[in-house]
PLY file of the C-alpha trace (Angstrom):
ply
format ascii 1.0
element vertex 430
property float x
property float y
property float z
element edge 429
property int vertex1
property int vertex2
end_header
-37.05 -1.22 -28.64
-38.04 2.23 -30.38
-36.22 3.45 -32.56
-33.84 6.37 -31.69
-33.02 9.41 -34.23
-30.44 12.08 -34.52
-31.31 15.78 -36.20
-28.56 18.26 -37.87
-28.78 21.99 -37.07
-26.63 24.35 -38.09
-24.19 21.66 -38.36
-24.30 20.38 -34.67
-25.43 17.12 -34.45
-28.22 16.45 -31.58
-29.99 13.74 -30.33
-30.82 11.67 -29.35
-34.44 11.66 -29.97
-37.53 9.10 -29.80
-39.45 9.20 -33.42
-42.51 10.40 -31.42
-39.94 13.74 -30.19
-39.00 13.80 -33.25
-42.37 14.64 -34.96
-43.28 16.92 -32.27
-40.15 18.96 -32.98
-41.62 18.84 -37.04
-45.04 19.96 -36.10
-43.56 22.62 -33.63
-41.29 24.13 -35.97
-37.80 23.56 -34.53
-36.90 21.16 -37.55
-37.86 21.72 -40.99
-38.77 19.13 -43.41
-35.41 19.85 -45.35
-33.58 19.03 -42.25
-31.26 16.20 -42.23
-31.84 12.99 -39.49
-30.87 10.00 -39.35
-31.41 6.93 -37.17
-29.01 6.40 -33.99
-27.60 2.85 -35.22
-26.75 2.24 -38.84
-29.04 5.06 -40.58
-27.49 7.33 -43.30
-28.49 10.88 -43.21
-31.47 11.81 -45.18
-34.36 14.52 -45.13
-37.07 14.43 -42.52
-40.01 14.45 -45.60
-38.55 11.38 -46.74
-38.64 9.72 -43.44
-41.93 7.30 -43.78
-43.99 7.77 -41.22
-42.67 11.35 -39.99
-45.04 13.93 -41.39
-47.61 11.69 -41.08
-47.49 11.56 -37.22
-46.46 15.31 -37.26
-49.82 15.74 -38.55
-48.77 18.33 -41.43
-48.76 17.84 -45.56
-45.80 17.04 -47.29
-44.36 20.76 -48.80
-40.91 21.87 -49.73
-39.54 24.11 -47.34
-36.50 26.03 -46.47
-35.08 25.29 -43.15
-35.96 27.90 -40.45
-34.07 30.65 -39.33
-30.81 29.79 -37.22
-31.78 32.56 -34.70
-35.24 30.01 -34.18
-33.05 27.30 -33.02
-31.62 26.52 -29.92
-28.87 23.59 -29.96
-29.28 21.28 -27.61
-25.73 20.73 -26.23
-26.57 17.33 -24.37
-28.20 14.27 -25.84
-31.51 13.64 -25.35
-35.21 15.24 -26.34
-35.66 19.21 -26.51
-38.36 19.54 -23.84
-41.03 22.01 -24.60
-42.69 24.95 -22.47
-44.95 23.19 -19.47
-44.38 19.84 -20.77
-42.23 16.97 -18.50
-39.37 15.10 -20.11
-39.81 11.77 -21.44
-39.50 8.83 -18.66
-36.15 7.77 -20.22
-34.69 11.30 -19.76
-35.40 11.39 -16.04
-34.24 7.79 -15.37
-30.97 9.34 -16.99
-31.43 12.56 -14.75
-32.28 10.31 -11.88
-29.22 7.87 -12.52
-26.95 10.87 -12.49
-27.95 11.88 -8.88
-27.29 8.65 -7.79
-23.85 8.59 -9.15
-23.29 11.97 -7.62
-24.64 11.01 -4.58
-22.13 7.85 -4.37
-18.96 9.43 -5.17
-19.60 11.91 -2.40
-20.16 9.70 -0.25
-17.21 7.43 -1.25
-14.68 10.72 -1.15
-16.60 11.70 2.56
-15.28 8.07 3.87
-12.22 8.49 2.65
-11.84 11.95 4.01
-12.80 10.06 7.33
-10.29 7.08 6.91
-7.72 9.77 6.12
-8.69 11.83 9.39
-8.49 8.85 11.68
-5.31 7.78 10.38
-3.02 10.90 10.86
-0.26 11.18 12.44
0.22 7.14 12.22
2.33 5.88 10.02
1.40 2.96 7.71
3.73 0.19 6.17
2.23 -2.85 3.95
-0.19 -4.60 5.60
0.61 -7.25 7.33
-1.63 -9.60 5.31
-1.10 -13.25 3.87
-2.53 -14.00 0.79
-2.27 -17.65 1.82
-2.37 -19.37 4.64
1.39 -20.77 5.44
1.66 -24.42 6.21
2.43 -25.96 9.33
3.56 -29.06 8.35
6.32 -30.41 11.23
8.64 -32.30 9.67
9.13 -28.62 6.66
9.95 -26.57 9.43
12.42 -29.59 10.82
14.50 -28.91 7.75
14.17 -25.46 8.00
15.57 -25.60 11.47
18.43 -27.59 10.24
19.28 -24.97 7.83
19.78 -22.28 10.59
23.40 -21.45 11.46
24.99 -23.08 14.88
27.06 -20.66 15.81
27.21 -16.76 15.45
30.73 -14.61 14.90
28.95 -11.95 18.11
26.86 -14.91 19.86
24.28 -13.05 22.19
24.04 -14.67 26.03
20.13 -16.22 26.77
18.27 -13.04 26.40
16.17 -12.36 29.95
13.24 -14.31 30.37
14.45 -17.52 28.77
15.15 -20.38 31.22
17.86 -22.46 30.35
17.37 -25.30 28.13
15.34 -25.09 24.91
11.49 -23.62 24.23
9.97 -25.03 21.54
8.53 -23.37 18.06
4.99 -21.43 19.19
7.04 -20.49 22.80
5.75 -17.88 25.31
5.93 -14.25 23.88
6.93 -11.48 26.25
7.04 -8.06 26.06
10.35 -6.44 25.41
12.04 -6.11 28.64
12.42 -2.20 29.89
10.06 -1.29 26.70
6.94 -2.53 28.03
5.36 0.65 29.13
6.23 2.01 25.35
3.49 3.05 23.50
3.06 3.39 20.12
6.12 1.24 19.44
6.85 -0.36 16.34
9.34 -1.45 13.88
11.86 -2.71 15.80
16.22 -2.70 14.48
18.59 -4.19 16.79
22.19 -4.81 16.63
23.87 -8.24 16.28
24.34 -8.39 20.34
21.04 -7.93 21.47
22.44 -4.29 23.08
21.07 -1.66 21.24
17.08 -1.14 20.09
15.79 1.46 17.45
12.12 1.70 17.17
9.49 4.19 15.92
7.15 5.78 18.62
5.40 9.16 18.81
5.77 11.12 22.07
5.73 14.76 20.45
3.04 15.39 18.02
4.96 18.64 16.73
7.22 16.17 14.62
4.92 12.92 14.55
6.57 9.42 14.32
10.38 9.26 15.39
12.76 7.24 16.09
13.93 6.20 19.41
16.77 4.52 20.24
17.72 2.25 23.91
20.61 0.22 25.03
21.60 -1.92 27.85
24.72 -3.91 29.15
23.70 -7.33 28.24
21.69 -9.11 26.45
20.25 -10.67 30.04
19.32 -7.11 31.24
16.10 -5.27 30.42
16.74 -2.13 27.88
17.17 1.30 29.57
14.70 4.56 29.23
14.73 5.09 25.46
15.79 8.19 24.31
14.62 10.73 20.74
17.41 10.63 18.15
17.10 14.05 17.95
19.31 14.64 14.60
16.47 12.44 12.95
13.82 14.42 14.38
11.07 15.90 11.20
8.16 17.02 10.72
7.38 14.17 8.58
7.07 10.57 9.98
9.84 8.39 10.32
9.84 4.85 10.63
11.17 0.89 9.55
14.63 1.43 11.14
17.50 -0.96 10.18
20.70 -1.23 12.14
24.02 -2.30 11.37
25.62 -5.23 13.11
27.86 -2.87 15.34
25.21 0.03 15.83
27.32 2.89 13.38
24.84 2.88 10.48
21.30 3.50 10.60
18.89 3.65 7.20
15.22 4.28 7.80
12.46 5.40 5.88
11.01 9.19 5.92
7.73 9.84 4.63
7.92 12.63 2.91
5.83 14.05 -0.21
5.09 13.29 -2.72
7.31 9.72 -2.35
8.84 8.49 0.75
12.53 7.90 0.40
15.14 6.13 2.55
17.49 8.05 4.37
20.99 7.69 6.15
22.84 8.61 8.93
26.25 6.91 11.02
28.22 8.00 14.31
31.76 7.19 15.78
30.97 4.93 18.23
27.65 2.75 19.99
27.39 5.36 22.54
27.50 8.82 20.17
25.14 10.43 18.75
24.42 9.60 15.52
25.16 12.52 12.57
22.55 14.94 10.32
21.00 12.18 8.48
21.23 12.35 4.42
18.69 10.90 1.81
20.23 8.00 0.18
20.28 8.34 -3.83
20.04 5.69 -6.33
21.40 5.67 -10.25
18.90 7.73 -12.34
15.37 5.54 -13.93
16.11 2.90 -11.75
13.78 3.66 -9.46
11.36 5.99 -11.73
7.77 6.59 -10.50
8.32 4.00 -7.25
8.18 4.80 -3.50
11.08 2.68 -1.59
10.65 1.70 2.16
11.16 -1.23 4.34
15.13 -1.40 4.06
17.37 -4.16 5.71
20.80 -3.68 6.16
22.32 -7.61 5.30
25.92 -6.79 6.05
28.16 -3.74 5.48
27.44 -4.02 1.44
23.97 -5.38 1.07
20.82 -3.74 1.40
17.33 -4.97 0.95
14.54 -2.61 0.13
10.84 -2.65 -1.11
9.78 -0.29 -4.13
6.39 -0.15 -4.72
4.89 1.04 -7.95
1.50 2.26 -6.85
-0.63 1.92 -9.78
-1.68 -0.64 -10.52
0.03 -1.97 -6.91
3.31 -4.14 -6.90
6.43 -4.47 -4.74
9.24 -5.40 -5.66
12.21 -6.83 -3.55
15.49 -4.66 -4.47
18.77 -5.91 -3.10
21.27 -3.19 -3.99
25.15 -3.53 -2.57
28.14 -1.27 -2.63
31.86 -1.25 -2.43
32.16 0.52 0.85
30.75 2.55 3.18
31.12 6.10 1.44
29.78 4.58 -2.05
26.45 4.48 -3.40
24.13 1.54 -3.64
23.45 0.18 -7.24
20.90 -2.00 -7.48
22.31 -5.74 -7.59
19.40 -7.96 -8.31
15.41 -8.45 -7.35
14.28 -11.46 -4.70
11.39 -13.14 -5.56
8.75 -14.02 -2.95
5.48 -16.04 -3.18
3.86 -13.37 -1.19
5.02 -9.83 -2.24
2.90 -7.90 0.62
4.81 -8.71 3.97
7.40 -7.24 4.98
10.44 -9.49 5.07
13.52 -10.03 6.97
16.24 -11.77 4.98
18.68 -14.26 6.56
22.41 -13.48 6.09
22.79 -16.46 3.27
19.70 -15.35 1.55
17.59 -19.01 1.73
15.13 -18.09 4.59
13.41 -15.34 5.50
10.55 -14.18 8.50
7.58 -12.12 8.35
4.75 -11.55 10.41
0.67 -11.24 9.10
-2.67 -11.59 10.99
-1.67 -14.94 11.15
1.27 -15.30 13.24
4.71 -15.40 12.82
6.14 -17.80 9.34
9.16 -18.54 8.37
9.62 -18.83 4.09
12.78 -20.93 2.33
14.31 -21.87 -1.00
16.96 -23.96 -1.47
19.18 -21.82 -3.46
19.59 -17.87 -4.46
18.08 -18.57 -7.95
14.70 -19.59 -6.55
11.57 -17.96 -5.59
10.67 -18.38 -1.89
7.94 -20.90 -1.17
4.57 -19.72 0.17
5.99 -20.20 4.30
5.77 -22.50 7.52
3.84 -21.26 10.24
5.91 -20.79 13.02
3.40 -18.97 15.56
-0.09 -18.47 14.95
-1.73 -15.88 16.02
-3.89 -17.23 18.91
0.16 -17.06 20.65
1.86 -14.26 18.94
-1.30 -11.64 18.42
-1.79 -10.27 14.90
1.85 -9.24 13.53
2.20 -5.81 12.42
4.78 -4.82 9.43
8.91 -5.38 10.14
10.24 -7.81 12.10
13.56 -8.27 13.06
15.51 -11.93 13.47
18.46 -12.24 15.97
21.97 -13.60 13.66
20.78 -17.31 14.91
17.09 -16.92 14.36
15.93 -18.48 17.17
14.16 -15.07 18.42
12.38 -13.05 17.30
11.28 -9.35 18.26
7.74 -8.10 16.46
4.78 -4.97 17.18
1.91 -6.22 17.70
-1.57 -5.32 20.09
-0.60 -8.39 22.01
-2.62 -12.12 21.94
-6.16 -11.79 21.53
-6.27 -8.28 20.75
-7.12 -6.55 17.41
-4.78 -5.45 15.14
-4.27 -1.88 14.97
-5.40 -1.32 18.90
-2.19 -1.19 20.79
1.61 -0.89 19.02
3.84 -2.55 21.51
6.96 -4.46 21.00
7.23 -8.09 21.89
10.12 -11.02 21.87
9.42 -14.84 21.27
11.58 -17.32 21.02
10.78 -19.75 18.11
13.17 -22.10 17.37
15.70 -23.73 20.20
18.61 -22.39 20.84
21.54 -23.03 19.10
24.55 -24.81 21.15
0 1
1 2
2 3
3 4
4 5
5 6
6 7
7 8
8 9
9 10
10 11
11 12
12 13
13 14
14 15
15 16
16 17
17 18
18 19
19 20
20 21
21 22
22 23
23 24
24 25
25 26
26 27
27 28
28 29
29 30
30 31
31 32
32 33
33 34
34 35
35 36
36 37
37 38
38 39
39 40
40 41
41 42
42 43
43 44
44 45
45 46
46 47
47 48
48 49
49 50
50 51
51 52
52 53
53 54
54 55
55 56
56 57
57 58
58 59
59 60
60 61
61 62
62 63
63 64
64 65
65 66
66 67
67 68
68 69
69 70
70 71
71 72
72 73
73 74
74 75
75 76
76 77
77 78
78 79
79 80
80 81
81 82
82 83
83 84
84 85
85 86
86 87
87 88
88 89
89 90
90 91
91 92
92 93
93 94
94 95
95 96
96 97
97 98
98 99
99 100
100 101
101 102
102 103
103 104
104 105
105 106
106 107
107 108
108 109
109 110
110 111
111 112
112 113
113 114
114 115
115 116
116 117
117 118
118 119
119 120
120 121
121 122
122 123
123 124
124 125
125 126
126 127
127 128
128 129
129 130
130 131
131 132
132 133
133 134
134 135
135 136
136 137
137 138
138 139
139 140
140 141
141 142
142 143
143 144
144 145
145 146
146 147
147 148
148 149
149 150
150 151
151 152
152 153
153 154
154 155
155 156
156 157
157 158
158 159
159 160
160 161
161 162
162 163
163 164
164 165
165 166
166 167
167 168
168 169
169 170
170 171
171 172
172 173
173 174
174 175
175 176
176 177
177 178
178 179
179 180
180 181
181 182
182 183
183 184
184 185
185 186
186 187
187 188
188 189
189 190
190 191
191 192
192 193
193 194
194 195
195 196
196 197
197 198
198 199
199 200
200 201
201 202
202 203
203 204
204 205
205 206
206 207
207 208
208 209
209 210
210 211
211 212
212 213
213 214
214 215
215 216
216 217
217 218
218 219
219 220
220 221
221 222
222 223
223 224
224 225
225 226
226 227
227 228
228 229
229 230
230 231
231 232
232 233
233 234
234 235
235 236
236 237
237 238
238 239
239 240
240 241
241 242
242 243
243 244
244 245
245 246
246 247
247 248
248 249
249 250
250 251
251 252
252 253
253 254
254 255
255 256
256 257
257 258
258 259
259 260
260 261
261 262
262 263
263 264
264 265
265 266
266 267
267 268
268 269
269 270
270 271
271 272
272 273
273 274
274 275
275 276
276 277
277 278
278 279
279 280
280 281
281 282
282 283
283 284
284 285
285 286
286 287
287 288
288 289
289 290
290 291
291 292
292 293
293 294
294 295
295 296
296 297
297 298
298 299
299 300
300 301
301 302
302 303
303 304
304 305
305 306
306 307
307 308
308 309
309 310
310 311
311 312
312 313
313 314
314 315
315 316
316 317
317 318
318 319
319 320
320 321
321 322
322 323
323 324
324 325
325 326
326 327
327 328
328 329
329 330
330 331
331 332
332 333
333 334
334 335
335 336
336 337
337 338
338 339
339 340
340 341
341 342
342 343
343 344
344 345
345 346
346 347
347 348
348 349
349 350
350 351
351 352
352 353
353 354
354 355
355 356
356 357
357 358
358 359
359 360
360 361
361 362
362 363
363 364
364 365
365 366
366 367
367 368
368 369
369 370
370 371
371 372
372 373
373 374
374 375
375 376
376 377
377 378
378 379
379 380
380 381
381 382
382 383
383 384
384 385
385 386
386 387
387 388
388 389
389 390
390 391
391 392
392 393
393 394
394 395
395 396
396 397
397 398
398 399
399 400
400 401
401 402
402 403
403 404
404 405
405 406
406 407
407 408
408 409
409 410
410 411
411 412
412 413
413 414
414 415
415 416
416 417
417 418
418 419
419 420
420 421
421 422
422 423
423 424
424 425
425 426
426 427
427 428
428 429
């Protein structure tokens, strides 16, 4: 490899140069034989005449001379040879000039695909996606024990939702389409209360206030849900989404995504059948939170609530359970929950040792045997081939034996349709 040299000029250092460029620039006059060059790796700075070699390929005798006029000079103010009048730049220099397009030409078009992406995807609210980083097991006699862990009996236990025939359907069971919801669409990110009574959901029927939430009830559990109607007081510009009821219907959290970080937000009502109040964003103690966007929340019981804060670069989630004395305190946070997985979005059982998600893959089911552990990698419960691709929150009824998802529907892609389905996946408890 040549050897590469670097010339000072009026104190700027430039360069740098091939020896050949070099000489030329000593024959031409634009460095004297006083000036001071060195070599680009490891050479000390010494005077071009004593260079060996130098004047000889510049063609000129060795004299003593002053250094030419500054005004004669023109600093080059990028590295690389001076180019002279009529001549073409060395092939290195226009690999570099050529290597430069190219980079140009790539991040333009990686910031025009973006710009695309971005277009296509307004006005439709994202959550984490709905991804598995690996594959959950399906071994029987795991998710045996894990249906032995599930409770028997419920404090509010909901009548055989419609649909069901009596008796027992086993894990992987038929999936239906929410009963009275089935011409809803985009629906997604289902809350319902402990009865089975009352649905919140995101959908987008008015595209002056994008994604909002909607909210439907109905007598029984055995009855199909009414026409669903706009929370209005919840009603923004920006979109709102990932709902999470209380067990009676009074409290509602849900996550607003506004700029430049989303934030979860709060509003209650009197009774199942008000309307529910001006909602209010819900604060946390100061540098708890610092630099993270929070979504996903799950209400656990009147004290408990489960949230996701994700620090965005690099990327990581975290699992936040934060509690409170009572209804008109604030949440502190109270510990993190550590999953196997950190990018579903998870729906934690009331005693804390199983929880559901959903992925591309179906429906699983993850456990630990006590509060102190991480929670394993998950049991398949549903693949996909039954459920269709499974797409961000989930909610579990208080016995976990059903389960009501968004997804495009079995054998569909995810992404194409959002409606909202119901499977039962575990028997139903006596």
């Amino acid at each position: 490899m040549a050897s590469r040299w670097y010339a000072k000029v009026s104190q700027e250092e430039l360069g740098p140069f091939g020896f050949q460029d070099l000489a030329k620039m000593l024959r031409s006059g634009r460095i004297a034989q006083d000036t001071l060059v060195r070599r680009e790796i490891g050479g000390d700075w010494t005077r071009a005449r004593d260079v060996i070699g130098l004047l000889r390929a510049a063609a000129i005798e060795p004299k003593v001379c002053e250094e030419p006029p500054e005004e004669k000079l023109q600093p080059v103010a990028v590295a690389g040879p001076v180019r002279e009048a009529g001549k073409t730049l060395p092939r290195f220099r226009r690999k570099r000039i050529h290597g430069r397009w190219l980079l140009a030409i790539a991040l333009v078009g990686m910031f025009g695909g973006m710009a695309v992406v971005g277009w296509r995807s307004l006005g439709r609210p994202h959550g984490h996606k709905p991804l598995v980083l690996k594959l959950p097991s399906d071994d029987p006699s795991k998710l045996q024990e894990i249906q032995a862990m599930r409770p028997v009996a419920a404090p509010s236990a909901p009548t055989r939702p419609v649909g069901t025939p009596p008796g027992s359907t086993p894990p992987g069971g038929t999936p239906q389409l929410v009963p009275g919801l089935e011409d809803m669409e985009p629906a997604f990110t289902p809350s319902l209360t402990a009865d089975l009574r009352i649905i919140v959901f995101s959908s987008r029927t008015n595209s002056t206030t994008d994604y909002d939430l909607y909210e439907a009830a109905r007598d029984s559990p055995s009855r199909p849900f009414g026409k669903p109607r706009l929370i209005k007081t919840c009603a923004y510009r920006a979109p709102d989404a990932w709902p999470t009821l209380s067990a009676d219907g009074l409290e509602l959290i849900f996550r607003r995504a506004t700029r430049p970080a989303a934030g979860l937000w709060r509003a209650t009502r009197a009774t199942p059948s008000s309307e529910f109040g001006e909602p209010k964003q819900l604060t946390f103690p100061e540098n708890q939170l610092l630099g993270r966007e929070v979504g996903t929340p799950q209400l656990l019981d009147a004290n408990h609530l489960l949230f996701v804060a994700t620090l965005r670069q690099p990327v990581f989630r975290s699992f936040l359970l934060a509690k409170r004395s009572s209804a008109l305190d604030r949440f502190d946070i109270f510990s993190r929950i550590r999953f196997y997985n950190q990018f579903p979005a998870y729906f934690l059982t009331a005693d804390r040792l199983r929880t559901y998600a959903g992925g591309s893959n179906g429906l699983f089911v993850s456990a630990r045997k006590n509060q102190d552990q991480e929670f394993d990698e998950g049991t398949l419960l549903a693949p996909a081939t039954v459920t269709g691709p499974v797409e961000d929150q989930i909610w579990v009824s208080p016995r976990e034996e059903l389960i009501f998802y968004c997804s495009p529907g079995p054998g569909e892609k995810l992404g194409s349709r959002r409606k909202l389905w119901m499977i039962r996946v575990f028997p139903a408890s006596p």
